[in-house]
C-alpha positions as CSV (number, residue, x, y, z in Angstrom):
1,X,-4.0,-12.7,11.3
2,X,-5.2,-9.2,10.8
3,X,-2.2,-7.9,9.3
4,X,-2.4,-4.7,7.2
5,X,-0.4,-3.9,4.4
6,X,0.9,-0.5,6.2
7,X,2.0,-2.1,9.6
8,X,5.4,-3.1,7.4
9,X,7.6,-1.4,5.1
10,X,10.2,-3.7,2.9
11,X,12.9,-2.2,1.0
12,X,12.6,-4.9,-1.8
13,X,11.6,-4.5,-4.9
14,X,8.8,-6.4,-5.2
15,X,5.3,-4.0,-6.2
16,X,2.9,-6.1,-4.3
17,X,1.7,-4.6,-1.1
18,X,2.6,-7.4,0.8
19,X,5.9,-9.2,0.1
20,X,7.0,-12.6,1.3
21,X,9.2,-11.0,3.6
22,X,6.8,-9.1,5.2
23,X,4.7,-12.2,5.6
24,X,7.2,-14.0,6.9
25,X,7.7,-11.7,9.7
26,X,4.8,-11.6,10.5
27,X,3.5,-14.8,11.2
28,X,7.2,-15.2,13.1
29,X,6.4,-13.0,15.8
30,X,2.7,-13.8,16.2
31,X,3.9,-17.6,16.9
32,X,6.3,-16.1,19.4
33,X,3.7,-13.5,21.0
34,X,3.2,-14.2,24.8
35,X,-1.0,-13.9,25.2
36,X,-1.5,-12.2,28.2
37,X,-5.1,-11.9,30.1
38,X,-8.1,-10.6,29.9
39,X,-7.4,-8.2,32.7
40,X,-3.9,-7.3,31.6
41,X,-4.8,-6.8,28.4
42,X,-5.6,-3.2,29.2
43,X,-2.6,-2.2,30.7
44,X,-0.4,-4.2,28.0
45,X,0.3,-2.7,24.6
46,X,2.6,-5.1,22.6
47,X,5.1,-3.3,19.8
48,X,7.6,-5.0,17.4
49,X,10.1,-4.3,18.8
50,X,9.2,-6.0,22.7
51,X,8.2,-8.9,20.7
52,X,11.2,-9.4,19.2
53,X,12.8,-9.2,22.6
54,X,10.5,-11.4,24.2
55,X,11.1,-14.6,21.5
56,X,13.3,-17.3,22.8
57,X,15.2,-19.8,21.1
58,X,13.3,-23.1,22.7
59,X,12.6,-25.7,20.1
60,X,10.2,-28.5,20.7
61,X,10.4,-31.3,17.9
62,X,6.9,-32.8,19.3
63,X,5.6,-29.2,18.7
64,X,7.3,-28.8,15.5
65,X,6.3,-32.0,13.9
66,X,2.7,-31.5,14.8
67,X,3.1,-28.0,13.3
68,X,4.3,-29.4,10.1
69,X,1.3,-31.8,10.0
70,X,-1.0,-29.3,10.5
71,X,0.6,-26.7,8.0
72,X,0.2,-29.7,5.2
73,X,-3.3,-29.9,6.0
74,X,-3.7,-26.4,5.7
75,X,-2.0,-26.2,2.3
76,X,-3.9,-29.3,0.9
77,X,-7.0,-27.2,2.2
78,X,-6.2,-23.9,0.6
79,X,-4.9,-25.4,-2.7
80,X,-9.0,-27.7,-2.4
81,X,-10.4,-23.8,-2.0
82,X,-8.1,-22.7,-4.7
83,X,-9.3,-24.9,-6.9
84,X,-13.4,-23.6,-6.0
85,X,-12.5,-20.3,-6.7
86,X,-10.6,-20.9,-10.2
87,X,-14.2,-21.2,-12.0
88,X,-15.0,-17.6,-11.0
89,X,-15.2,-15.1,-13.6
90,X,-13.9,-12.6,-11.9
91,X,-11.0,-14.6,-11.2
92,X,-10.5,-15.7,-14.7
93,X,-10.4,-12.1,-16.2
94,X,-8.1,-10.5,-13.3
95,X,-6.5,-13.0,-11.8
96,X,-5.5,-16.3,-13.6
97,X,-2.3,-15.3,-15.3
98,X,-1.2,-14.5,-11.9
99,X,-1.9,-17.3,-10.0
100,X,-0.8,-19.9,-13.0
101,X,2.7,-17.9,-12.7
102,X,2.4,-18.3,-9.0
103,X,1.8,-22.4,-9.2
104,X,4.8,-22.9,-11.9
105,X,6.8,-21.1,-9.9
106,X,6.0,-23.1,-6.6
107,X,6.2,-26.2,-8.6
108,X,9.4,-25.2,-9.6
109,X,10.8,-24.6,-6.1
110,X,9.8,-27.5,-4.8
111,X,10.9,-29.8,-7.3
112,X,14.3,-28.0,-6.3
113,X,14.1,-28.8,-3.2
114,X,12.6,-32.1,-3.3
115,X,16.2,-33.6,-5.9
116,X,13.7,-34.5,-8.1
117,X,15.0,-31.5,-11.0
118,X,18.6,-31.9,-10.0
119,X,20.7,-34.4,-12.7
120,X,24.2,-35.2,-11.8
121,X,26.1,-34.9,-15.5
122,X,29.1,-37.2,-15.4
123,X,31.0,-36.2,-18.3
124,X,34.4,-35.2,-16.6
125,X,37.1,-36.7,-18.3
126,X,39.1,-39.4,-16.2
127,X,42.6,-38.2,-15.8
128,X,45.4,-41.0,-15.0
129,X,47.7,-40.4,-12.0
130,X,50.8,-39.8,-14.2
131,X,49.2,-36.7,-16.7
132,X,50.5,-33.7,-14.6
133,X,48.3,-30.6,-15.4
134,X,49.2,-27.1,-14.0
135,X,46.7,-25.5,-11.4
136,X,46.1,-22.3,-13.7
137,X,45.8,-24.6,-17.2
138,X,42.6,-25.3,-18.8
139,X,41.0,-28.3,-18.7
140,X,40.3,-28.6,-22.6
141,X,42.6,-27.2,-25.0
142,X,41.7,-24.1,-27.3
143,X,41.1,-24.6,-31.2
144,X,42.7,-22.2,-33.5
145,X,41.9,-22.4,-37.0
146,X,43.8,-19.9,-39.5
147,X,41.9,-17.2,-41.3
148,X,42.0,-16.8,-45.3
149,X,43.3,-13.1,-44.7
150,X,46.5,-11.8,-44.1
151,X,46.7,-9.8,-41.3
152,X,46.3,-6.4,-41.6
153,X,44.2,-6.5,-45.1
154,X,41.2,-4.8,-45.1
155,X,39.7,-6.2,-48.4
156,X,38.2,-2.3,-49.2
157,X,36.8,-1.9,-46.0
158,X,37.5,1.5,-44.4
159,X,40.8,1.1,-41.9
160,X,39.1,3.8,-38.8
161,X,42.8,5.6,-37.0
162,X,43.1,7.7,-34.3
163,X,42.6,11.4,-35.2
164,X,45.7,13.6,-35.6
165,X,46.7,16.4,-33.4
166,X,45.4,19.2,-36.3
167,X,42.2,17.0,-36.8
168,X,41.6,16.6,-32.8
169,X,42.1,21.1,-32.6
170,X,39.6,21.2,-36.0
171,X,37.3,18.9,-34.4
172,X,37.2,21.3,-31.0
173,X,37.0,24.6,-32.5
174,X,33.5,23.2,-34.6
175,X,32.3,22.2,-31.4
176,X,32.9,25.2,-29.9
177,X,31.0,27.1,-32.1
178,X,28.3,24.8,-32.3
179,X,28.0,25.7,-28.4
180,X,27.6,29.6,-29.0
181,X,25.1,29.2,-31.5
182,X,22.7,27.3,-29.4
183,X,23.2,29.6,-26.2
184,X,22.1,32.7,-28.3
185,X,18.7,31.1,-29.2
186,X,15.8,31.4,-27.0
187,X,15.0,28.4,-24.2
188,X,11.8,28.1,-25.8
189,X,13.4,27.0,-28.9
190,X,16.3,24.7,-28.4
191,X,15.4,21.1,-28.3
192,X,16.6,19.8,-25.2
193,X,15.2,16.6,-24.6
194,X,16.8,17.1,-21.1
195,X,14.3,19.6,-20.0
196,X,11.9,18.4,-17.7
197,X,8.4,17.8,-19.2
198,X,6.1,20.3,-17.1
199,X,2.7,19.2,-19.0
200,X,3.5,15.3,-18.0
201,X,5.0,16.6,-14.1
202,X,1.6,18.1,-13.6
203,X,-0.6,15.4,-15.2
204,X,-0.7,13.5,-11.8
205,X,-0.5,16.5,-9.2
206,X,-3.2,18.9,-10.8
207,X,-6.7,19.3,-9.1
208,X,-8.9,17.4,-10.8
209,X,-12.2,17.5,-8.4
210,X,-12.8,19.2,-5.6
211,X,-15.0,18.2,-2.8
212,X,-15.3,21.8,-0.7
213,X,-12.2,22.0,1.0
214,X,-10.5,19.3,-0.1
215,X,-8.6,19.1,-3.5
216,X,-8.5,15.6,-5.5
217,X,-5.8,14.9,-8.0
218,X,-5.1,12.1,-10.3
219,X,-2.6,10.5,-7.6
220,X,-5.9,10.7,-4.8
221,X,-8.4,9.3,-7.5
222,X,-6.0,6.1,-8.3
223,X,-5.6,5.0,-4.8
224,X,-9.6,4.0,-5.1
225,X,-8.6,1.7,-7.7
226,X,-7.5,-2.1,-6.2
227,X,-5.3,-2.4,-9.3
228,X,-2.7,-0.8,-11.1
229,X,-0.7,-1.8,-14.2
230,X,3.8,-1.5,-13.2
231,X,3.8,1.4,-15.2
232,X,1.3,3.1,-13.4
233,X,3.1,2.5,-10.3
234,X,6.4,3.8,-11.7
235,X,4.5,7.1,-13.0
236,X,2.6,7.7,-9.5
237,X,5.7,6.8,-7.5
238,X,7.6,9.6,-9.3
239,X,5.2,12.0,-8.0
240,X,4.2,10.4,-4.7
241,X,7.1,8.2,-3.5
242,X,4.5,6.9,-0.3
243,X,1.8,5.8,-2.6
244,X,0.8,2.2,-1.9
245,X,-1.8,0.6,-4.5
246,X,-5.5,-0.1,-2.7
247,X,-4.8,2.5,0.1
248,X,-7.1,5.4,0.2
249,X,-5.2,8.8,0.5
250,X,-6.4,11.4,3.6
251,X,-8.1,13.7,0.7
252,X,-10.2,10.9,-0.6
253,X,-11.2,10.2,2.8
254,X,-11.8,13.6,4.2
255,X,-13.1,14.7,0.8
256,X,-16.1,11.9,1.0
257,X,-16.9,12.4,4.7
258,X,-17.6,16.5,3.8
259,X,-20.1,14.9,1.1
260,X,-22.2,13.3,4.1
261,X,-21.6,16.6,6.0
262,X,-22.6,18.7,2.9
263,X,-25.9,16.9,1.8
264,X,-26.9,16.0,5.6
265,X,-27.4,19.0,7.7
266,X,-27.9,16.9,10.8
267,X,-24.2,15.7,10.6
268,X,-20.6,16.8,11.3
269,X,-17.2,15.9,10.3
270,X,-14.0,16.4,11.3
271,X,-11.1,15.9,9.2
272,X,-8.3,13.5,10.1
273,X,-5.9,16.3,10.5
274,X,-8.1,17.9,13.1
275,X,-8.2,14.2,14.7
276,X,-4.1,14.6,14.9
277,X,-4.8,18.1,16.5
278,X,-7.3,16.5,19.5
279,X,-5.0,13.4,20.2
280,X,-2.6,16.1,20.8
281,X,-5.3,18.1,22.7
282,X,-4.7,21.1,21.3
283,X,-7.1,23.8,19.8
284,X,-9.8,23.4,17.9
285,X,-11.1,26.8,17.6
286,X,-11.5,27.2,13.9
287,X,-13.3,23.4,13.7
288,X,-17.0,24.1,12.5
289,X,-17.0,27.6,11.9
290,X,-18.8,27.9,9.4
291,X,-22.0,26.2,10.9
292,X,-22.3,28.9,13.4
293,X,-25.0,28.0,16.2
294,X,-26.2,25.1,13.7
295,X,-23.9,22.7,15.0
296,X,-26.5,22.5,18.1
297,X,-29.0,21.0,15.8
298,X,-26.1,18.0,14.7
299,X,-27.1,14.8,16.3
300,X,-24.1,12.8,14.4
301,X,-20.4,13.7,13.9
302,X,-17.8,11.3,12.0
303,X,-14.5,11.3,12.5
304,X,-11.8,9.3,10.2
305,X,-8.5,8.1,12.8
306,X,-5.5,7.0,11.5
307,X,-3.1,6.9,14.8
308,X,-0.7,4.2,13.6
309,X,-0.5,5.8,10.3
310,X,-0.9,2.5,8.8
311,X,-4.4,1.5,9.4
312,X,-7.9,3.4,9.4
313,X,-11.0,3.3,12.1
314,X,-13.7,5.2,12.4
315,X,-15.0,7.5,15.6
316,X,-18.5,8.4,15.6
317,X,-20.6,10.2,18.0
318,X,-24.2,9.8,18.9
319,X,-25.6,13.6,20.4
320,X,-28.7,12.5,21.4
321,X,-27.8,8.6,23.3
322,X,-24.8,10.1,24.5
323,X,-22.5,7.2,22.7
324,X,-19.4,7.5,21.4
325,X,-19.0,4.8,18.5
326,X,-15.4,2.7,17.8
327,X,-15.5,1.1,14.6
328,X,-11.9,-1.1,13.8
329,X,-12.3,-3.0,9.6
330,X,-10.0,-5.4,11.3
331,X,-12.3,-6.9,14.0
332,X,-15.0,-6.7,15.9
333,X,-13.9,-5.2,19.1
334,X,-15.4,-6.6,22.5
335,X,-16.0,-4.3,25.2
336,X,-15.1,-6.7,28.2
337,X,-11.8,-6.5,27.0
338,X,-11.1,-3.5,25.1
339,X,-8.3,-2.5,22.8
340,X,-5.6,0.4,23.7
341,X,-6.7,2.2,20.7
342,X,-10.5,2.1,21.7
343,X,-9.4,3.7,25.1
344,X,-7.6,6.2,24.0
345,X,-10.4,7.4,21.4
346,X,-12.8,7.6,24.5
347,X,-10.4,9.3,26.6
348,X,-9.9,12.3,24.1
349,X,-13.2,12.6,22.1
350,X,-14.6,13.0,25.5
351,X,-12.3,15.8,26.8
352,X,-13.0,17.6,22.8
353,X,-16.8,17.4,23.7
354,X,-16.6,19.1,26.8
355,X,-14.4,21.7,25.7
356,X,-16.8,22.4,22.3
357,X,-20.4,21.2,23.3
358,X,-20.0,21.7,27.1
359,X,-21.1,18.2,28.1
360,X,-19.8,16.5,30.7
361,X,-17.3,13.5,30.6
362,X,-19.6,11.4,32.2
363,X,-22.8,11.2,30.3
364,X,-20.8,9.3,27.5
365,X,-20.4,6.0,27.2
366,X,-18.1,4.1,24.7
367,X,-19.9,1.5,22.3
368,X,-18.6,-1.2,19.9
369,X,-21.3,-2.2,17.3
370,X,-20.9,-5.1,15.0
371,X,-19.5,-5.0,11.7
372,X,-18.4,-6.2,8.7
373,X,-14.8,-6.8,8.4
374,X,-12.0,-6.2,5.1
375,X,-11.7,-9.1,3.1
376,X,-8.0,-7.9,2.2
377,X,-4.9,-5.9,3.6
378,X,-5.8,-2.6,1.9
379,X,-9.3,-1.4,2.2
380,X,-9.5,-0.2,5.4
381,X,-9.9,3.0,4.1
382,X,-12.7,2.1,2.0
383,X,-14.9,0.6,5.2
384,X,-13.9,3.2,6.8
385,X,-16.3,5.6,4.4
386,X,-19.2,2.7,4.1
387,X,-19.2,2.7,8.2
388,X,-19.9,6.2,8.0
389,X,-22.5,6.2,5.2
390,X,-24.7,3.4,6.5
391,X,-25.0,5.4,10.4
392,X,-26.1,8.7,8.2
393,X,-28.5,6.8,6.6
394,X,-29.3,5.1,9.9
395,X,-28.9,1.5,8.1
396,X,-27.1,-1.3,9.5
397,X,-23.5,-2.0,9.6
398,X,-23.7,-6.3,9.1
399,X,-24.6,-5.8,5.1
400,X,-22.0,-8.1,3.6
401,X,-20.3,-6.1,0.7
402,X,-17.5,-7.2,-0.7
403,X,-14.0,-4.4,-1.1
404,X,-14.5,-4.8,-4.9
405,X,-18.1,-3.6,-4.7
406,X,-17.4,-1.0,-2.2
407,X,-14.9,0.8,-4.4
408,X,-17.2,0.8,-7.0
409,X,-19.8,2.5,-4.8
410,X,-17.2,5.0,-3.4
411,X,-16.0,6.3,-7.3
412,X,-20.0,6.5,-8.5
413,X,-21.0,8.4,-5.2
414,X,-17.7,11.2,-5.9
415,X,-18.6,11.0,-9.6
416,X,-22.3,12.2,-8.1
417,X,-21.2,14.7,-6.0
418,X,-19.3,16.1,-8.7
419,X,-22.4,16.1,-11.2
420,X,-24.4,17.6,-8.8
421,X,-21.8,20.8,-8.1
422,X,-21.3,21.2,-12.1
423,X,-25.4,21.5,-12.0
424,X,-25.5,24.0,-9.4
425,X,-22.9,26.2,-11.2
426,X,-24.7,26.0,-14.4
């Protein structure tokens, strides 16, 4: 329903990167989302908050009852499927403790709901109309039994009193002292566990690799991996309180697309901060510097886009056709009936080309290829940089690869490019 885990933000406390609540919502307003045409489609751009305005409160019971049908025979589908995939290995080794938690507890709910858990214990004692029972009394009496000491005997044990007035003054003035002591020593040696742990604070934001201008630290490298452990999570979200597991961070991004610029001199890249600076249309002086008149002999420049700031697509540019390539990992996008987004990548990678190659607005065109889609809510990202590896290498973009297997690639192709920059310095 492409839904991304980044279009929503929940404030409970539930780690996964997509809640029930979030879910919920979801599939709420696409049911109440008024389809408009082909040729209004355009002009139309449809936010949360209009389509929370636009629901109404009409209820059909013809339309709901058909809906329940059909929702049964979805679930009786999906738990048929479920079933398929249980035999997977993959599934078995990641996966299986989770989804048998998952079924018990949706057993358990709908037993719940169903009466079939809920037994009705009769063993309230029949009262006759003449016992008279006060509203504040209890209903069964208290049992006290006598202990075999007297009270106050303490049978050797120690009796603990409150300390005296001289004993509370003794006790103050040893405290006291122990105070001094401990400010004339050096911070270095007092052992305040108090003190914040400096090695641990910087285990996360330290460089750890960098791809030319781009700096990589423990927190950047983690966001390839799908999964994290909870205490993982609690460690990274110290450090980085927007980290969301599965989402690549802009320096992972950026770092890989400099790769493709680095080992392919007939391509450029811009970095998705410089994409922030075009959609604003400001400057772009500085962009490319470096290249000096070479960027004339570039036939192919990438661009990662993140204008929502909750989902990734790709821009590239083909020199020599004269196309300017839209690439969404959430569909393939038609160009009869083109997206807002699409549009407005045309309209200002069009004005940046005139105003830093000197071609005209009109000699582009804009073209959607096909394309393999995210299997999950995350990975956008992660498309994002196998999009632009397979036009570098001129291959096609159809390949089915799974989000798994494209991780996988993305770590072995920065562990590479690392290799290769510790052989050139040696």
């Amino acid at each position: 329903m492409d839904l991304c885990s980044h279009m929503y933000t929940c404030s409970c406390l539930d780690v996964a990167s997509l809640c029930k609540h979030i879910h919920k919502i979801h599939s709420y307003l696409i049911k109440n989302c008024t389809i408009t045409s082909s040729s209004d489609r355009n002009n139309t751009h449809v936010t949360s908050d209009t389509l929370l305005l636009n629901t109404t409160n009409d209820f059909d019971e013809a339309n709901e009852a058909k809906r329940i049908l059909l929702k049964k025979s979805k679930v009786k589908e999906g738990l048929q499927h479920l079933l398929s995939l249980i035999d997977s290995e993959a599934v078995d080794s990641l996966l299986l403790q989770h989804v048998d938690g998952t079924i018990q507890q949706l057993i358990a709910q709908c037993k719940a709901v169903s009466g079939d858990s809920l037994q009705v214990q009769k063993n309230t004692a029949i009262l006759s109309d003449e016992v008279k029972i006060a509203p504040n009394a209890k209903m069964q009496l208290q049992k006290l039994h006598r202990t075999s000491l007297k009270r106050g005997a303490s049978k050797g044990k120690t009796v603990v009193s409150k300390p005296s007035k001289r004993q509370k003054n003794d006790l103050l003035a040893k405290l006291s002292l122990e105070v001094e002591e401990s400010d004339k020593l050096h911070p270095a040696d007092r052992s305040d566990t108090s003190m914040p742990d400096t090695e641990s604070n910087s285990y996360y934001t330290n460089t750890m690799l960098r791809l030319g201008p781009h700096n990589l630290n423990l927190v950047a490298l983690k966001s390839i991996e799908p999964y994290l452990s909870a205490s993982e999570l609690l460690d990274i979200h110290s450090h980085d309180a927007q980290f969301v597991c599965g989402w690549l961070i802009d320096e992972v991004i950026n770092g890989y697309f400099w790769m493709l610029e680095h080992f392919n001199s007939h391509v450029l890249y811009i970095p998705s901060t410089t994409m922030l600076v075009i959609e604003r249309n400001h400057s772009t002086r500085r962009l490319w510097e470096d290249r000096g008149e070479g960027i004339n002999d570039s036939t192919l420049i990438i661009a990662p886009w993140n204008p929502t700031n909750y989902h990734w697509l790709l821009i590239a540019i083909d020199i020599q056709n004269r196309n300017i390539l839209y690439l969404n990992p959430l569909e393939n996008t038609n160009t009869s009936s083109l997206p807002p987004q699409a549009n407005q990548a045309f309209t200002m990678m069009t004005g940046f080309l005139k105003n830093k190659m000197k071609i005209e607005e009109s000699e582009w065109r804009l073209v959607c290829p096909p394309h393999i889609l995210q299997e999950d809510n995350s990975s956008c990202g992660v498309y994002v940089c196998h999009y632009a590896a397979q036009l570098v290498k001129n291959e096609l973009l159809t390949v089915p690869a799974s989000a798994m297997l494209l991780r996988k690639w993305l770590q072995k192709e920065i562990g590479s490019c690392t290799l290769d920059n510790d052989n050139e310095k040696n």
